[in-house]
Structure formats: C-alpha cells, structure tokens
DRENBA-688413 format. One record per residue (C-alpha): residue in three letters; chain; residue number from 1; x, y, z. Coordinates in steps of 0.05 Angstrom, whole numbers, plus 5000, padded with zeros to 4 digits. Example, Ala and Ser with C-alpha at 12.3 -4.5 7.8 and 13.67 -1.06 7.14 Angstrom:
<atoms>
ALA,A,1,5246,4910,5156
SER,A,2,5273,4979,5143
</atoms>
This chain:
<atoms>
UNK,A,1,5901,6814,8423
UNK,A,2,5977,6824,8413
UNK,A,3,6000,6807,8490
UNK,A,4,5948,6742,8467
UNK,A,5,5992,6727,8412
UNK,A,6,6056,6734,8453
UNK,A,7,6032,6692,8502
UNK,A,8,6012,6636,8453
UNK,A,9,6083,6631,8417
UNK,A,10,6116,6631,8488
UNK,A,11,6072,6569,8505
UNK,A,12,6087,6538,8441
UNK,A,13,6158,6548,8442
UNK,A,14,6160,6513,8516
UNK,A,15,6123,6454,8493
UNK,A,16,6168,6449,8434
UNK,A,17,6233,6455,8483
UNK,A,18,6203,6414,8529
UNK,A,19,6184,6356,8486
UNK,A,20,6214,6286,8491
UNK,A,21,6265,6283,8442
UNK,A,22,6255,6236,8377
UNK,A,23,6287,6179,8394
UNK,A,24,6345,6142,8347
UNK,A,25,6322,6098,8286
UNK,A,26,6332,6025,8303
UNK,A,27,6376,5982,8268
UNK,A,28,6338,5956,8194
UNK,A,29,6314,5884,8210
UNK,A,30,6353,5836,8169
UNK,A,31,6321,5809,8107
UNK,A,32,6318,5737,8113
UNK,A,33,6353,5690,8053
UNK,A,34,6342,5615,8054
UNK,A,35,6394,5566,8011
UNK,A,36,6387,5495,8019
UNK,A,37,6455,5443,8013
UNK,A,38,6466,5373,8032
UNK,A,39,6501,5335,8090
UNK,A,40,6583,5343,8082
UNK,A,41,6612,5349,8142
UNK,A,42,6656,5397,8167
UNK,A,43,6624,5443,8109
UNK,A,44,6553,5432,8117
UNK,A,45,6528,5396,8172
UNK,A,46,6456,5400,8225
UNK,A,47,6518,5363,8274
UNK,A,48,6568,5421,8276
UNK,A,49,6566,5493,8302
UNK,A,50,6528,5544,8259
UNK,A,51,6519,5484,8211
UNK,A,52,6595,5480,8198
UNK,A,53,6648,5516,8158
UNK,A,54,6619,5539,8094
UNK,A,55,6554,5559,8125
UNK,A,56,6587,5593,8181
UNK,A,57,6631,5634,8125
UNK,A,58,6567,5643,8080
UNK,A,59,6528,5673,8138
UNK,A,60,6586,5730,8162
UNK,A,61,6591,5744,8086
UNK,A,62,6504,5758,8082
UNK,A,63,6507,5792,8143
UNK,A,64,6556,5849,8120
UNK,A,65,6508,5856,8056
UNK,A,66,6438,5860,8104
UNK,A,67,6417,5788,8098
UNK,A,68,6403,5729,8154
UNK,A,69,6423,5672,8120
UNK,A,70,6386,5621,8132
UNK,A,71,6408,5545,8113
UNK,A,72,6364,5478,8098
UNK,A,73,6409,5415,8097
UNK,A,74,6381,5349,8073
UNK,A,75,6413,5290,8059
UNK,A,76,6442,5284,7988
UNK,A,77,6467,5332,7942
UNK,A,78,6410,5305,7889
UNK,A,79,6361,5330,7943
UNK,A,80,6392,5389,7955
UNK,A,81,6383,5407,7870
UNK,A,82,6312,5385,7870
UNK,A,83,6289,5425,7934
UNK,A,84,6320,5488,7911
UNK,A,85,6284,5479,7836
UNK,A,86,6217,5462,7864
UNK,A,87,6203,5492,7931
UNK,A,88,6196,5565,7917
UNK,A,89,6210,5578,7989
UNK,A,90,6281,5563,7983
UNK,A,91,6326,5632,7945
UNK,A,92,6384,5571,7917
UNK,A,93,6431,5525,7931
UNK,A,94,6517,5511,7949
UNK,A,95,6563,5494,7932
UNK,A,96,6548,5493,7857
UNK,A,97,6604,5467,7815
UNK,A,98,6567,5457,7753
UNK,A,99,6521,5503,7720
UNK,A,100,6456,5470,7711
UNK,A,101,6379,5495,7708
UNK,A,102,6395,5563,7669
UNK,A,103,6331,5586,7670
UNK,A,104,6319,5582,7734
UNK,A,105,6383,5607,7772
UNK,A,106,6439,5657,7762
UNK,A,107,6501,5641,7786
UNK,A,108,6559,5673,7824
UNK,A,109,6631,5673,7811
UNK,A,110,6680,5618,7836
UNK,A,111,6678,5644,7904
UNK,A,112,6717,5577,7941
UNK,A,113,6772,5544,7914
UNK,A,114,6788,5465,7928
UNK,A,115,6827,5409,7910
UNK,A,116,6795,5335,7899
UNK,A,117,6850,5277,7914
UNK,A,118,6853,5205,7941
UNK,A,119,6862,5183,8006
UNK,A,120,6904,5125,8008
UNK,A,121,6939,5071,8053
UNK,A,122,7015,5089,8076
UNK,A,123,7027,5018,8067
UNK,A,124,6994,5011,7997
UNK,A,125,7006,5082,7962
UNK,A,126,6972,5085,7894
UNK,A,127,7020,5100,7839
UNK,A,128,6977,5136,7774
UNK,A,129,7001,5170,7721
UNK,A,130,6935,5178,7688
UNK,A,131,6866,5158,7703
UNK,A,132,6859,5104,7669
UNK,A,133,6919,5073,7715
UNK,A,134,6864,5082,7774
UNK,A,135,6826,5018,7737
UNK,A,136,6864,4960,7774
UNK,A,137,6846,4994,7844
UNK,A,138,6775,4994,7887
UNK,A,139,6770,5066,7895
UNK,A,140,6707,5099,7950
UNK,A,141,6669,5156,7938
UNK,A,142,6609,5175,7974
UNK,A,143,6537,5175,7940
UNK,A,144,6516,5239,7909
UNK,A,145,6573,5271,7907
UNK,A,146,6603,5285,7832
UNK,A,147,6653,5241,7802
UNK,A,148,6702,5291,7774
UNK,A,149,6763,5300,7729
UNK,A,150,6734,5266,7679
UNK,A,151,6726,5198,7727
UNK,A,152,6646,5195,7713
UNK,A,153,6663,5181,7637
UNK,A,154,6712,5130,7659
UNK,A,155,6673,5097,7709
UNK,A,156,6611,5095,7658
UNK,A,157,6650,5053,7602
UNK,A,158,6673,5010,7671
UNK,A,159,6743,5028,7665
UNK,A,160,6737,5049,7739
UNK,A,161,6716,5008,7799
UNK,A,162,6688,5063,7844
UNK,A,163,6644,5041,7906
UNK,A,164,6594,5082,7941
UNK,A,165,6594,5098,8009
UNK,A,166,6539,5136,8056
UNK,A,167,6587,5196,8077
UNK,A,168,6673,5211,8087
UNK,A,169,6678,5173,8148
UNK,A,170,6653,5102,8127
UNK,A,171,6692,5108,8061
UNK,A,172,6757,5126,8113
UNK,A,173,6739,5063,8154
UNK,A,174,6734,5019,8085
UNK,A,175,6802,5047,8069
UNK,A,176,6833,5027,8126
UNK,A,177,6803,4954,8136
UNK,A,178,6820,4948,8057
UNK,A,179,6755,4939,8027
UNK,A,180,6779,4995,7975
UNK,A,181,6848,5018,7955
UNK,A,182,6826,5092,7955
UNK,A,183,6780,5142,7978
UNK,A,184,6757,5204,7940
UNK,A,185,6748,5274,7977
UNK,A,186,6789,5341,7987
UNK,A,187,6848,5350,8037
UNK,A,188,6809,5392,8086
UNK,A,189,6766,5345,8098
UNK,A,190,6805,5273,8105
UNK,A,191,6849,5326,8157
UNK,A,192,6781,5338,8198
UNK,A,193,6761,5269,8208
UNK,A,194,6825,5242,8215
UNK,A,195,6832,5283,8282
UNK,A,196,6767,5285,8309
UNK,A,197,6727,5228,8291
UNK,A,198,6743,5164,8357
UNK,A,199,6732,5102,8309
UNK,A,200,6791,5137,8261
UNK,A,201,6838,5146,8317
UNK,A,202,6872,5078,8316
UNK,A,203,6880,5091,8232
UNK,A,204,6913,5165,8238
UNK,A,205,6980,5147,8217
UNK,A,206,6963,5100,8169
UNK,A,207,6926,5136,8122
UNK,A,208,6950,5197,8083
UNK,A,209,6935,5238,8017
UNK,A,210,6957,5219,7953
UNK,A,211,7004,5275,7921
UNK,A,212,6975,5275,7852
UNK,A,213,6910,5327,7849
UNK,A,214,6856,5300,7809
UNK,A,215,6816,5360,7801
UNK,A,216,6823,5438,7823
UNK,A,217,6746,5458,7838
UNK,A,218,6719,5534,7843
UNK,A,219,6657,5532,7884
UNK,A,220,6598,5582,7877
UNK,A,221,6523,5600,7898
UNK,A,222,6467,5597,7846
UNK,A,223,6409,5643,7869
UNK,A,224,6340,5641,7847
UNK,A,225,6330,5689,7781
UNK,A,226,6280,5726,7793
UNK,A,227,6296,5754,7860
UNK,A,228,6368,5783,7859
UNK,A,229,6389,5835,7815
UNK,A,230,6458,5851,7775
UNK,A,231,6478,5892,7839
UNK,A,232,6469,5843,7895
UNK,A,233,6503,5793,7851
UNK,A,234,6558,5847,7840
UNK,A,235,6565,5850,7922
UNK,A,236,6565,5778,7930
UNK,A,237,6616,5764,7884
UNK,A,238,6666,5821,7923
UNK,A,239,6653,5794,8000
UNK,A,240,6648,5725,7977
UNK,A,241,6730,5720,7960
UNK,A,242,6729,5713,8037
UNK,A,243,6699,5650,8046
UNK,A,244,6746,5603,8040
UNK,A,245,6798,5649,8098
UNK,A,246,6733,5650,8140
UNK,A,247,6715,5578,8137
UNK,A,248,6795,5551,8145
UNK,A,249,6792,5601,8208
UNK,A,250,6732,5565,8230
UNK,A,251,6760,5492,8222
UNK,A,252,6828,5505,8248
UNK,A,253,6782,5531,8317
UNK,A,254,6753,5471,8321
UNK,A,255,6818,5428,8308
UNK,A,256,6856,5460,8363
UNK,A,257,6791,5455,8414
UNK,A,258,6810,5382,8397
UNK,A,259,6875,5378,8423
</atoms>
C-alpha cells in the first residue's frame, strides 16, 4: 500500500509539472460610452478624421480612464440637447457651456478653454467699443449656436442685426461678398477654414479677426446622473485639462498636411 501511495504522488506531481501553463489574462474589454454633439467643424464633424478635434481629444482622454468613446453627431446643437435628454441610449452631451437640465445631468469642470470674436473684412474693420456699437453692422452667426456675451439680450430688444447662417463656411463666404459686416465664431476655427476650405482661397487675405474678444468660454461634458459616480467625475476632470493641447496637436496635423 505504501510503494501504492508513492507511486500515486509521483504521477500527480508529473501531471502537475507537465501541465500547460495558465495562460496570461487578456486585456479588460473597454466599456463602451456614447455622447452625442452637433455638426462644428474642425471640432465635431462625421467629415473629418476620428470625427475631428474635440472628439479625437475626448476619445484619447476615455481611453486612459477604460472607456471607448463613442460619438453621435447630428445636425444642430438644439438636437444634440434633445437627443441626449430623451434617448436613454446616449450617457450626455459636449461641449456644454451652460448648465441646463439639473436633474438630469452632472456636469464636469471647464475642461476647454475658448475665445468667441468676429471675423471681419481687412478693408472694412469694425470699430466697437461696446456692444451696443455692433447695432449699425449686419453681423453672421450660424443657427443653433449660442449668442453670447450678453449679444442674445441685445439682439432680442433688436439692438443687434444678427443673420443666421447654416454652418462657418457660408457665414465666411457672406462676409466676404458683403452680405454682413461680421461673422461670429472662435479663432481656431476661422484659421481652419481659411486654409483648407477651395471656395475661401481667393478671400484668405482679406478676411481677418477682430482684436476685441467678445466672450472667454470654458467648455465641459455633462454626463447622464445616474450612471457616473463622484470618482469617475473626479478622473475626468484631471485627464480632461488635456484636451484642448490634444485637440490644437490634432488641427495643427491637419493644417500642415495642407501645405
């Protein structure tokens, strides 16, 4: 019985050595996150690669926290508010510059920082002090997007004359056939379309920005309550202070693929 027992644990311990070894964990899928915006190009845009620069920024900073980011982009920013309060498929919604629907969202720091300006003629430069000087011009913005620095007040008591356009690059080409004095939008993006876009090429040195900001923006993501807690909010917050250097690496790219 004992040389039985010997032999037994020798067989055992062979089978044990002999075994195929465990093999290495696989990398943890990564959980899926869906955030719907609306059509701004070079930010947000079906057109450009990875759905331009502040989706491409937004998805490197999910992917260092475990998330695929994935990114619905419909045509207004109206839309955009709607879809994320009513289709429970959808975790939220950028760029947020307003805090709106408490109960339904939490929102993250001012993660992006940007400036809102006019576009003007070389030839015609608009000379402002104050708002209210902007009444004797024609000024462009396009629809949806928010009227700010206080303009929305002024244009509702129609002390502002401010036209609506279908995106940046038909309020550029109004500008410079003079069928408004000014167009509203931030610097990054009148510098983007300027260089890239062929029916703007004949306007590139006539058109420039204004030097007077009228409004410094902060820029954030507003989540869904119910599904992220104080700690992934606390994360977000942290990685997101890169996405503004990620998305100005991102347009300078395609700028100098341009050239």
């Amino acid at each position: 019985m004992r040389f039985l027992g010997i032999l037994l644990s020798t067989i055992c311990a062979v089978c044990i050595a002999t075994a195929a070894p465990t093999p290495s964990p696989t990398p943890a899928k990564l959980r899926k996150i869906t955030l719907v915006t609306h059509e701004s190009v070079p930010y947000m845009s079906n057109s450009m690669p990875e759905q331009g620069a502040a989706a491409h920024s937004l998805r490197k900073i999910f992917k260092k926290m475990g998330y695929d980011l994935n990114v619905v982009i419909v045509g207004s920013w109206e839309r955009a508010k709607y879809m994320a309060a009513n289709d429970f498929s959808i975790d939220g919604y950028f760029p947020y510059t307003t805090v709106e629907n408490k109960e339904l969202f939490v929102f993250s720091d001012g993660i992006s920082k940007g400036l809102w300006v006019l576009i003007e003629r070389k030839a015609n430069p608009i000379h402002w002090k104050k708002l209210e000087d902007l009444g004797k011009y024609i000024g462009g913005n396009v629809v949806g997007v928010e009227l700010r620095g206080g303009m929305q007040e002024l244009l509702d008591q129609k002390k502002l004359t401010i036209e609506d356009a279908p995106d940046n690059i038909s309020n550029l080409r109004k500008l410079a056939t003079k069928r408004i004095d000014y167009a509203l939008m931030n610097p990054p993006a009148f510098i983007y379309h300027i260089n890239t876009e062929p029916t703007l090429a004949r306007y590139k040195d006539k058109l420039q920005v204004n030097p007077k900001i009228i409004a410094k923006n902060t820029y954030g993501v507003a989540f869904r309550k119910t599904r992220f807690d104080s700690e992934f909010m606390k994360e977000f917050n942290k990685l997101g202070l890169d996405v503004d250097k990620f998305g100005e690496e991102y347009i300078m790219q395609l700028l100098n693929k341009k050239k």
